[in-house]
N, C-alpha and C positions, 0 to 999 in steps of 0.2 A: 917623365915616368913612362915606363910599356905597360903593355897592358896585362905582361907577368906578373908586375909587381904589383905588390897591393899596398895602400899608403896602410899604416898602424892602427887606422882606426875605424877600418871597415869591419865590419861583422862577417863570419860564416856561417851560415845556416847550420848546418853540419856541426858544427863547434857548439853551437846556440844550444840544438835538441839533443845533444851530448850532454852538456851539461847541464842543461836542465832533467834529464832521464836521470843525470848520478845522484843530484839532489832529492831530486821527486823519491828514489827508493834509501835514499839515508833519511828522511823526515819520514817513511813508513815505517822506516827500521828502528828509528828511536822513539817511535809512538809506540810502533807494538813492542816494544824493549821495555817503556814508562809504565804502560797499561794505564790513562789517564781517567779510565770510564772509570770507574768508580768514583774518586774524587769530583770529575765533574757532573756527574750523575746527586751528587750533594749540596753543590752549590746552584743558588738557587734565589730570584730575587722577589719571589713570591711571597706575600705577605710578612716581607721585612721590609722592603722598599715601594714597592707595589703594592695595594692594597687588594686583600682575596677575597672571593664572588660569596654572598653570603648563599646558604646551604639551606636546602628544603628541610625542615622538622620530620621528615620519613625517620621512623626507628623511633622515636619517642614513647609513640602509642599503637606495639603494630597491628593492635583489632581494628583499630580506626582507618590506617594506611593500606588496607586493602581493597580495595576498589570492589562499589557494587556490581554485581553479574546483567549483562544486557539482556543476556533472554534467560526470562525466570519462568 
């Protein structure tokens, strides 16, 4: 073999970031084509699988929840 020819299963770098840049802008193109945010902006594994952070009593009683004044 010279050193023209190249055996079949070398890589080009050039080919490599080519194809990678056609990919890279068809997986942007069919995202913002989807518009996915919404739906995953929905799912969510918070307090169906995970359990959720329990929640201060603020808004109960809001005379009470307001914090005394430091300088009186």
């Amino acid at each position: 073999m010279t050193s023209s020819e190249r055996s079949p299963l070398a890589i080009s770098p050039l080919r490599l970031a080519l194809k990678a840049g056609v990919l890279f802008v068809l997986a942007n193109l069919v995202f913002a084509l989807l518009d996915p945010m919404t739906l995953l902006g929905r799912i969510s594994l918070y307090n169906t699988i995970l359990p959720g952070r329990a929640r201060l009593p603020y808004g109960d009683n809001p005379a009470a929840d307001q914090p005394e004044p430091l300088l009186a």
